[in-house]
N, C-alpha and C positions, 0 to 999 in steps of 0.2 A: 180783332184783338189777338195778339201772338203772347203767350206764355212762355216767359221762359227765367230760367233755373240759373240764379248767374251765384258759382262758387267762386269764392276769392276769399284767401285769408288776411288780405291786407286793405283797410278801410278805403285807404288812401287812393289807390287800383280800383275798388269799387264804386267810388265816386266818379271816379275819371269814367268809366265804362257806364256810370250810371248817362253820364252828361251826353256819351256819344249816342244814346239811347236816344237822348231827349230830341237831339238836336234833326234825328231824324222825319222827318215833319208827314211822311206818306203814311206814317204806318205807327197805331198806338200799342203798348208794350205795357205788359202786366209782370210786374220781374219780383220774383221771390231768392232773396239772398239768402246764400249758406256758407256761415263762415267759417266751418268747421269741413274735415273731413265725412265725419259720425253725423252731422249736419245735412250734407247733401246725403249721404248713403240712404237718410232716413226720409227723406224729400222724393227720393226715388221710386222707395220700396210705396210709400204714401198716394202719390199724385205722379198725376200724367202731365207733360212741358211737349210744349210745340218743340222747343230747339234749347240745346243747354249750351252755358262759356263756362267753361273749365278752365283756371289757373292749373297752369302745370305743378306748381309748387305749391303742397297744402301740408306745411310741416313735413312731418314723419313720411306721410304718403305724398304719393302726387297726383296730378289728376287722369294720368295712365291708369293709375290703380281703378280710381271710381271708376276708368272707360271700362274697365277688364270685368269690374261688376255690372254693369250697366248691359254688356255683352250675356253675363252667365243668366241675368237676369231677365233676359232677352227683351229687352226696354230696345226699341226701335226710335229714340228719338235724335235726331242729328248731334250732335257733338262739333262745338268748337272749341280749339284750341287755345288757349292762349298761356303765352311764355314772355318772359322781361328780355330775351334776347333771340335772334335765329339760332338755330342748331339743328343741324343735317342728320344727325342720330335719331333725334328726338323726333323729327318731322317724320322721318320715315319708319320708325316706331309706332308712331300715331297712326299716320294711313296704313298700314299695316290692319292695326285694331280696327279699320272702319269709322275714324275721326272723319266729319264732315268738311273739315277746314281749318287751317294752321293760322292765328294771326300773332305779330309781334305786338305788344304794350305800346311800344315808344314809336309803331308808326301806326296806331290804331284814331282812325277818324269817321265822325257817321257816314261819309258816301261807302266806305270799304266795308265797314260793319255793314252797312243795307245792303247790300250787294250780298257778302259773304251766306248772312242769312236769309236770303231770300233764293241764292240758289241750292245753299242746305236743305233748306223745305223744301222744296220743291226736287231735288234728288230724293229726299227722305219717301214722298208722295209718290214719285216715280219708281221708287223702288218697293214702296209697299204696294200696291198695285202690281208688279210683275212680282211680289210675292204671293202673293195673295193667289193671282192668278196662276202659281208653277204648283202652288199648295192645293188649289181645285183639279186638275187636273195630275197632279202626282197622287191624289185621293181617289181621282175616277182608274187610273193606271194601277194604283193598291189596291182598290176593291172591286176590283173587277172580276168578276164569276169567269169567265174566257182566261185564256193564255193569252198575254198582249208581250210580244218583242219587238225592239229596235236593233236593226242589223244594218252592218255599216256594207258600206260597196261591194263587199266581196260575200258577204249574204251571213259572216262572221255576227253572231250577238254580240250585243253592246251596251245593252240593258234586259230584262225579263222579268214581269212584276210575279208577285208568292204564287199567284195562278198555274204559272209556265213552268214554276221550278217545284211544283206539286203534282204537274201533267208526266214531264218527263222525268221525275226522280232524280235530278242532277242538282250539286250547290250552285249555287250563283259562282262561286270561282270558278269551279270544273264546266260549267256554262258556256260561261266568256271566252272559254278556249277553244268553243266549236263554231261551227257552220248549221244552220238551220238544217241543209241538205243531208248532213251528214246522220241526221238522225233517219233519215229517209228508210225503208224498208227496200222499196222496189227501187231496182236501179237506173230504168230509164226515165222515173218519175225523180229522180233525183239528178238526174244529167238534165231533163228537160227544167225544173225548176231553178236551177244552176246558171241555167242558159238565159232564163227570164231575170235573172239577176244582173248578169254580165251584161243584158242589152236594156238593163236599167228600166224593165217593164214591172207593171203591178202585173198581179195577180188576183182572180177572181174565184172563190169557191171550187178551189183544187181539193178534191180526196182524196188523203194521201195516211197509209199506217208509217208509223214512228216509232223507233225501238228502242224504250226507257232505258234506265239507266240497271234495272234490274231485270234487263232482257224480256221484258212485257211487252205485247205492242197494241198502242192507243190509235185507234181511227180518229183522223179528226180532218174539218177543213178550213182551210188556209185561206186567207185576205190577204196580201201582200203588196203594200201601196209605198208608192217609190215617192220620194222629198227630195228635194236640194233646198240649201240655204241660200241666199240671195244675198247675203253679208257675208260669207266666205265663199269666195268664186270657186267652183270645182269639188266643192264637201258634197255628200250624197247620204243619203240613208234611209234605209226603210220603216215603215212601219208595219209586222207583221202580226194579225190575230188568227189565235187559233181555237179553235171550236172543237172539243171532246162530245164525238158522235159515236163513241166506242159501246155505251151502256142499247142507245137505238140500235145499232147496227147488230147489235146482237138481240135485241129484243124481236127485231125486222127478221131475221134468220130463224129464231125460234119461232115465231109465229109462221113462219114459210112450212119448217121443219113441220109443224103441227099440223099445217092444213093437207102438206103431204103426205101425212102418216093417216088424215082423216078419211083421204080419196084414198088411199091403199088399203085402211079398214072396209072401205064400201067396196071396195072389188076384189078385196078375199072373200069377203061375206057371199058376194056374189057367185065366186070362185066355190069357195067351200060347199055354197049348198047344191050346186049344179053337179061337182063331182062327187060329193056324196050319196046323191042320188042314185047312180048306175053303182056306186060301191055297194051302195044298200043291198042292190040285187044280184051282184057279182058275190059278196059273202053269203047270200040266202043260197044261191045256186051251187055254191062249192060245199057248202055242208051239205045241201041235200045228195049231189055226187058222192060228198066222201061215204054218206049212210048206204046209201044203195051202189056203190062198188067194190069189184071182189078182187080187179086186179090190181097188183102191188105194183106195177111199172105203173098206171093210170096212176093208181093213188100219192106218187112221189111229183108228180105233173101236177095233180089239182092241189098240195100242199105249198108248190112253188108259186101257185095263183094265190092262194089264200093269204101268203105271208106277204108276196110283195102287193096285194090287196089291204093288207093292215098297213103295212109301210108307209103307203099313197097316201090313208087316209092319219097315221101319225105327222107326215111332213104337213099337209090341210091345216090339224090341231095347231104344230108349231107358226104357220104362217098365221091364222085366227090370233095367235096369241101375240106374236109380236109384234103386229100394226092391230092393237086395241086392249087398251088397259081395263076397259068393260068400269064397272063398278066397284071398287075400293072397300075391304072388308077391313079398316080398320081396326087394331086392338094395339097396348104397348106389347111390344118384346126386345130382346137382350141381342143389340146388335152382333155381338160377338157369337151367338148361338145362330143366328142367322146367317152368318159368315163361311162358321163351321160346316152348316147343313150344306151350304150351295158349293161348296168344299169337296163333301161327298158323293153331291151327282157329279162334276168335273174329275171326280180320282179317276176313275179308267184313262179317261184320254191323257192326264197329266204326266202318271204312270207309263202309259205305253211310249211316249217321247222320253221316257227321263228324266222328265225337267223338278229341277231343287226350288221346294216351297219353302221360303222364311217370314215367317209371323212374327211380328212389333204390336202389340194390341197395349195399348192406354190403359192402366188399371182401372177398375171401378169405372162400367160404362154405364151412362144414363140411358135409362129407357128410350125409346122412339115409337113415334104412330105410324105403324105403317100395316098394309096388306101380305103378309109374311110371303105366300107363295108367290106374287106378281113381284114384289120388290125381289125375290131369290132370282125371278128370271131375269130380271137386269143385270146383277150379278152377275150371275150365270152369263148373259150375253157379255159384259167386257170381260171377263176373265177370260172364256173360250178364242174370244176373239186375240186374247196375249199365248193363251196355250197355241194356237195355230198361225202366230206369225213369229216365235220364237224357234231355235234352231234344238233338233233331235240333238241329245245328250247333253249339252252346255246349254242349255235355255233355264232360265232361269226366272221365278215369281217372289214379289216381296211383298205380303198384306201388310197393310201397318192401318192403325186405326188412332184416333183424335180427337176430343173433344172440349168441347168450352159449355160457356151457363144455356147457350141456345143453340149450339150446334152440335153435330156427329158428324165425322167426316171418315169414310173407307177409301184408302192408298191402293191402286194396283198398280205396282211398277213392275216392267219388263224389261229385259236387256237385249232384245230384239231391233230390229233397223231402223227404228224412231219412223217420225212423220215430217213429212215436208212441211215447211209452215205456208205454205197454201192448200193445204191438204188439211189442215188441221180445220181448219175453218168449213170444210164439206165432208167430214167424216161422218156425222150423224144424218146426214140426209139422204131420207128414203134411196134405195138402189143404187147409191155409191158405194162402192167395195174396189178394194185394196187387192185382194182375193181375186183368186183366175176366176174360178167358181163361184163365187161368194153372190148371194141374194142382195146385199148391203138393205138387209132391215134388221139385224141382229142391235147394232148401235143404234139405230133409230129409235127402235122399240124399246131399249135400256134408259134412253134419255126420254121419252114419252114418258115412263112409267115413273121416274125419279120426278121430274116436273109435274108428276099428278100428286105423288106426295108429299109438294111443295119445296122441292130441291132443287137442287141444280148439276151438272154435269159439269167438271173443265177438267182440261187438257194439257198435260206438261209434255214436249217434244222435242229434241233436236233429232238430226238424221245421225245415222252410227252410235245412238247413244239412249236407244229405248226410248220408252213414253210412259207416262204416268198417269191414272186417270183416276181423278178424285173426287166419289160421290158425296156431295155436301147435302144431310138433310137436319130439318129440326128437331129440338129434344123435345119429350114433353116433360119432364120433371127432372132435378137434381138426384132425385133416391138414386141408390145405388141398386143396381140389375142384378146384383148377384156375380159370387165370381164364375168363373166359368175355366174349363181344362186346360186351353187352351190361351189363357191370359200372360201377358211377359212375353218375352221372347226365346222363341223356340223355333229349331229349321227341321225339315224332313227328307 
């Protein structure tokens, strides 16, 4: 049984259309007349119809109008036409709106009517079906946790679902106008993916960093599976997903960072106590020389063993301390006062370079939990680490301090030679240094001790243009710290 919705405001039309109904003998027909405009609209908004016939002519309105609601209303049921005469306007107005078929009055008979609606339904069916199925998978494309793109032959996007325009910071217009490649970091991996386009190849779990739209860059890896259509000969295009491995990749690197900083704890320890031993007896022997000696040439000899004897065993203390945060003494204090102090052990060196200190400190700073003197020496380590790669007399320091309901965050900017951004990514690891000289555990030990008091370390960098380095730790309470001397901004 076929439903269908026959409007017509003229009895006389209705009967006729009634009879070609009848005369159709495959197929029985459940027809609900509306002979009104207000009539059908209300038949619509009511009840579902396998296929409607629409008089063009319904008074005031016509049956374009009903189609125009029938569309807003997104009623998916075929639509025929019908008009008392041909007319080329009207026809092609109607297909237009998505009319199912055009028939005249005056040559309407049941073979044409069975015909007309039985390929309406059956378009109607075929097109809901490849509705239905563009709407399942335009749903798996929208909510898809991954970056998913479509790039057309030249490796150009050409679709990107909210995923991909969340990955790389870009709108879908500003999008559309690039190249996957072009977001590329590294530039042979960006020729070699380029290349895999042009020879019309997928791609399989490439690792590749990508550099957003606000100069971030995301690790991720890449699927890139190559289609051609079969219905247009020579159309191509890809399907490219992308995988944000940016959050692992750095979790993998910090857990590398820690197990390295945990074997350098174990062989200072080792270190420390082996050279401290013979120090032990080197400082017992030069006091007892200094007591029982009368000559002043001897005694300027045995003070120059003593001193660089203390030396030896302060550089021991500093290495113990920087590959091992030992155990956490806890208590809140007033980030800004802790800023100040570690301030003060760096004044001599900052002093003897010249370099201009400028202070930005956040009014009203929340408390923090932390270990005051092991948190000072991270400080202390990137600061020193900006005071010695900045230049004598124009080097220059900006502290600036931040906070929210759950975080405290310390700014150390410098206008020093920046970082390479493949350098950026190995600065914190044990015995890399930048430095002719350099130990490279100064930043190891900074980022150890920040990650013990559940922080974090990052890194702002280009080359010729400084780097920034901003300790993000957590608050414990909203109260206010207290103001402190040095809050506002103020240069030295």
């Amino acid at each position: 049984m076929i439903t269908v919705l026959l409007v017509d405001d003229d009895e006389d039309d209705y009967f006729l259309t009634m009879e070609c109904l009848r005369d159709i003998r495959e197929q029985q027909f459940e027809v609900t007349w509306a002979a009104t405009y207000d009539e059908a609209l209300f038949l619509l908004n009511e009840r579902q119809f396998d296929i409607g016939l629409f008089d063009y002519l319904l008074g005031a309105r016509t049956g374009l109008d009903l189609l125009r609601i029938a569309n807003d209303l997104r009623l998916h049921t075929p639509i025929i036409m019908l008009t008392g005469r041909g007319d080329v306007t009207i026809d092609t107005e109607a297909l237009g709106l998505g009319v199912a078929d055009y028939l005249v009055k005056g040559d309407l008979e049941p073979e044409k009517l069975e015909r007309s609606i039985r390929y309406s339904i059956g378009r109607a069916a075929a097109q809901k079906a490849l509705r239905e199925s563009e709407e399942k998978y335009r749903g798996i494309f929208e909510g898809s946790m991954d970056a998913i793109c479509l790039l057309d032959a030249a490796g150009r996007f050409m679709d990107a679902n909210p995923a991909a325009l969340q990955l790389t910071g870009f709108s879908k217009e500003s999008l559309l106008q690039k190249k996957l490649a072009d977001l590329f970091e590294n530039e042979s991996l960006k020729l070699h993916f380029s290349q895999k386009i042009g020879d019309r190849e997928s791609v399989r779990d490439l690792e590749a960093a990508l550099i957003t739209a606000d100069e971030n860059i995301r690790t991720v890896v890449i699927a890139s599976t190559f289609h051609h259509l079969p219905a247009r000969s020579g159309e191509v295009f890809f399907q490219a997903i992308l995988h944000d491995i940016t959050r692992r990749k750095k979790a993998e690197q910090e857990l590398l960072i820690a197990e390295k900083m945990a074997s350098t704890g174990r062989i200072m320890r080792m270190l420390g106590h082996e050279i401290r031993n013979p120090l032990t007896s080197i400082d017992l022997s030069v006091g007892q020389l200094l007591s029982d000696n009368r000559d002043p040439e001897l005694t300027e000899l045995i003070e120059i063993i003593r001193r660089n004897s203390k030396r030896i065993g302060k550089l021991v203390t500093d290495l113990l301390q920087s590959s091992n945060t030992g155990q956490l003494q806890l208590r809140p204090i007033d980030p800004h006062v802790l800023l100040e102090q570690t301030l003060e052990v760096a004044a001599d060196r900052i002093a003897l370079k010249k370099i201009a200190v400028h202070r930005h400190y956040a009014p009203d700073p929340p408390l923090i939990q932390a270990d005051a003197e092991k948190l000072k020496i991270a400080l202390l380590n990137i600061i020193i680490n900006a005071v010695e790669i900045v230049e004598t007399d124009t080097g220059v320091l900006e502290l600036s301090t931040q906070h929210t309901d759950n975080t405290f965050v310390f700014s150390i900017l410098d206008n020093g030679p920046g970082i390479a951004k493949e350098q950026i990514n190995r600065i914190f690891e044990p015995y890399f240094s930048r430095k002719l000289n350099g130990v490279g555990l100064g930043l190891a030990g900074a980022l150890s001790i920040v990650q013990a008091h559940g922080g974090r370390v990052e890194v702002q960098s280009e080359v010729g243009k400084g780097a920034r380095f901003l300790i993000v730790l957590p608050v414990i309470t909203s109260a206010i710290a207290g103001t402190t001397p040095s809050s506002g901004s103020t240069s030295e």
